[in-house]
N, C-alpha and C positions, 0 to 999 in steps of 0.2 A: 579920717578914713575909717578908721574905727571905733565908734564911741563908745565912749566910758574910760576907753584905755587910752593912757599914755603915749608920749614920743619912743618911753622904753621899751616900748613892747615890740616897734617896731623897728627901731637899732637892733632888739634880741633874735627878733626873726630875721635880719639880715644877716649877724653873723652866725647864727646855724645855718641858713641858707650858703652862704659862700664857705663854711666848713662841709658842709653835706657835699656840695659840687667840687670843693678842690678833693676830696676825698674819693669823689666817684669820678675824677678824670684821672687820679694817681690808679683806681683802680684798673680802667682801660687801659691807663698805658702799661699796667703790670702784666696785665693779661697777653699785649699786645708784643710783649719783650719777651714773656715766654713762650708763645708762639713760634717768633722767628727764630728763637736759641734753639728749637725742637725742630723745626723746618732746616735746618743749614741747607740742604740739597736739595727742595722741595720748594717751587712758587708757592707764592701764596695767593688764592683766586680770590677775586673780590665780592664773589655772590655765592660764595659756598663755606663750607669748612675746609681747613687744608689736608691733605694727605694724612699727619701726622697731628692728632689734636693732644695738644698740654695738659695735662693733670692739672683740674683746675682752672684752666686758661676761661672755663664756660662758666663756670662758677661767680667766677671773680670779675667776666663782662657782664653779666646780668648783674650781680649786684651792684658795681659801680655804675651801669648804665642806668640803675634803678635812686642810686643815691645823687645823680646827677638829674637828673627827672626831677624829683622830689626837693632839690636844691635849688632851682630852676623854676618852680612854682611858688616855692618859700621867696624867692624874690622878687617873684611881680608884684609884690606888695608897696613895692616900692615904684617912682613914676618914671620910672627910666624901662632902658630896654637890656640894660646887664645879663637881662634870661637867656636873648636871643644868643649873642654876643658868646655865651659863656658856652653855649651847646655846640655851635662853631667853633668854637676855637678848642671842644675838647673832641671835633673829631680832624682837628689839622696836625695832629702826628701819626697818625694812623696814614694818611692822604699822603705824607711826605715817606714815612717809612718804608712800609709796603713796596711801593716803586721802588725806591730803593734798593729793595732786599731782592724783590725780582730782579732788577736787572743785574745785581751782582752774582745769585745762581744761573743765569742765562751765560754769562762769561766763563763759567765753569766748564 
Protein backbone atom coordinates (compact mmCIF):
# COMPACT_ATOMS: atom_id res chain seq x y z
CA UNK A 1 0.00 0.00 0.00
CA UNK A 2 2.66 2.10 0.61
CA UNK A 3 6.00 1.65 -0.80
CA UNK A 4 9.21 1.79 0.60
CA UNK A 5 7.56 1.45 3.94
CA UNK A 6 7.03 -1.23 6.00
CA UNK A 7 4.07 -3.34 7.76
CA UNK A 8 5.43 -0.97 10.68
CA UNK A 9 4.29 1.84 9.62
CA UNK A 10 1.19 0.76 9.25
CA UNK A 11 0.38 -1.12 12.56
CA UNK A 12 1.81 2.68 13.83
CA UNK A 13 -0.78 4.58 12.11
CA UNK A 14 -3.45 2.26 13.32
CA UNK A 15 -2.63 2.67 16.89
CA UNK A 16 -2.58 6.41 16.68
CA UNK A 17 -5.57 6.09 14.70
CA UNK A 18 -7.60 4.26 17.30
CA UNK A 19 -5.84 6.35 20.14
CA UNK A 20 -6.73 9.68 18.42
CA UNK A 21 -10.58 8.19 18.00
CA UNK A 22 -10.94 6.63 21.51
CA UNK A 23 -9.72 10.00 22.69
CA UNK A 24 -12.21 11.99 20.73
CA UNK A 25 -15.17 9.88 21.59
CA UNK A 26 -13.98 10.08 25.56
CA UNK A 27 -14.04 13.70 24.59
CA UNK A 28 -17.79 13.76 23.37
CA UNK A 29 -19.06 11.96 25.90
CA UNK A 30 -17.17 14.40 28.49
CA UNK A 31 -18.72 17.14 26.91
CA UNK A 32 -21.93 15.34 26.63
CA UNK A 33 -22.04 14.73 30.64
CA UNK A 34 -21.44 18.08 31.31
CA UNK A 35 -24.13 19.31 29.37
CA UNK A 36 -26.76 17.41 31.03
CA UNK A 37 -25.12 18.02 34.78
CA UNK A 38 -25.73 21.88 33.82
CA UNK A 39 -29.30 21.19 32.19
CA UNK A 40 -30.94 19.27 35.25
CA UNK A 41 -34.28 21.27 34.51
CA UNK A 42 -33.70 22.12 31.00
CA UNK A 43 -34.33 19.57 27.75
CA UNK A 44 -31.91 19.13 25.77
CA UNK A 45 -32.94 20.10 21.85
CA UNK A 46 -31.45 18.09 19.37
CA UNK A 47 -30.64 20.96 16.53
CA UNK A 48 -29.59 23.63 18.77
CA UNK A 49 -27.56 24.50 21.82
CA UNK A 50 -29.46 23.92 25.03
CA UNK A 51 -30.65 26.68 27.37
CA UNK A 52 -27.77 26.43 29.69
CA UNK A 53 -24.30 25.89 27.74
CA UNK A 54 -21.11 24.10 29.94
CA UNK A 55 -18.03 25.79 30.38
CA UNK A 56 -16.17 24.15 27.87
CA UNK A 57 -18.76 21.62 26.87
CA UNK A 58 -18.09 23.41 23.06
CA UNK A 59 -14.60 23.27 23.45
CA UNK A 60 -14.18 19.93 24.26
CA UNK A 61 -16.93 18.73 21.36
CA UNK A 62 -14.94 20.25 18.63
CA UNK A 63 -11.88 18.98 19.65
CA UNK A 64 -12.96 15.61 20.25
CA UNK A 65 -15.17 15.62 17.26
CA UNK A 66 -11.96 16.79 15.47
CA UNK A 67 -9.63 14.05 17.14
CA UNK A 68 -12.27 11.51 16.06
CA UNK A 69 -12.21 12.81 12.23
CA UNK A 70 -8.61 12.66 12.14
CA UNK A 71 -8.64 9.20 13.88
CA UNK A 72 -11.01 7.90 11.52
CA UNK A 73 -8.91 8.93 8.35
CA UNK A 74 -5.74 7.47 10.16
CA UNK A 75 -7.55 4.37 9.67
CA UNK A 76 -8.77 3.87 6.35
CA UNK A 77 -5.34 2.91 5.85
CA UNK A 78 -6.22 -0.07 6.71
CA UNK A 79 -8.85 -2.44 4.31
CA UNK A 80 -11.56 -2.68 6.61
CA UNK A 81 -14.34 -0.45 7.43
CA UNK A 82 -13.33 0.22 11.31
CA UNK A 83 -13.68 4.19 10.27
CA UNK A 84 -17.24 3.91 9.51
CA UNK A 85 -18.05 1.68 12.45
CA UNK A 86 -16.09 3.71 14.88
CA UNK A 87 -17.97 7.31 13.95
CA UNK A 88 -21.28 5.34 14.63
CA UNK A 89 -20.70 3.93 17.55
CA UNK A 90 -19.13 7.33 19.04
CA UNK A 91 -22.32 9.00 18.27
CA UNK A 92 -24.58 6.09 20.06
CA UNK A 93 -24.39 7.64 23.69
CA UNK A 94 -25.35 10.82 22.75
CA UNK A 95 -28.69 8.97 20.79
CA UNK A 96 -29.39 6.94 23.95
CA UNK A 97 -28.56 9.74 26.53
CA UNK A 98 -30.37 12.69 25.39
CA UNK A 99 -33.82 10.86 25.30
CA UNK A 100 -33.19 9.73 28.29
CA UNK A 101 -32.47 12.90 30.03
CA UNK A 102 -35.58 14.41 28.30
CA UNK A 103 -37.81 12.38 29.26
CA UNK A 104 -36.66 12.31 32.85
CA UNK A 105 -37.11 16.57 32.98
CA UNK A 106 -40.52 15.97 31.12
CA UNK A 107 -41.55 13.89 34.57
CA UNK A 108 -40.63 16.81 36.58
Amino acid sequence: MFPGFGRALIVSMNVVGWALAIAGIAMLLWSLILTIRVNKTNPIPYWRNPAVVAPGSIVLRSVGAALLVFGAVTLTSSPNYWSVGLVLLALLPALIMTPAHNRRVDRK
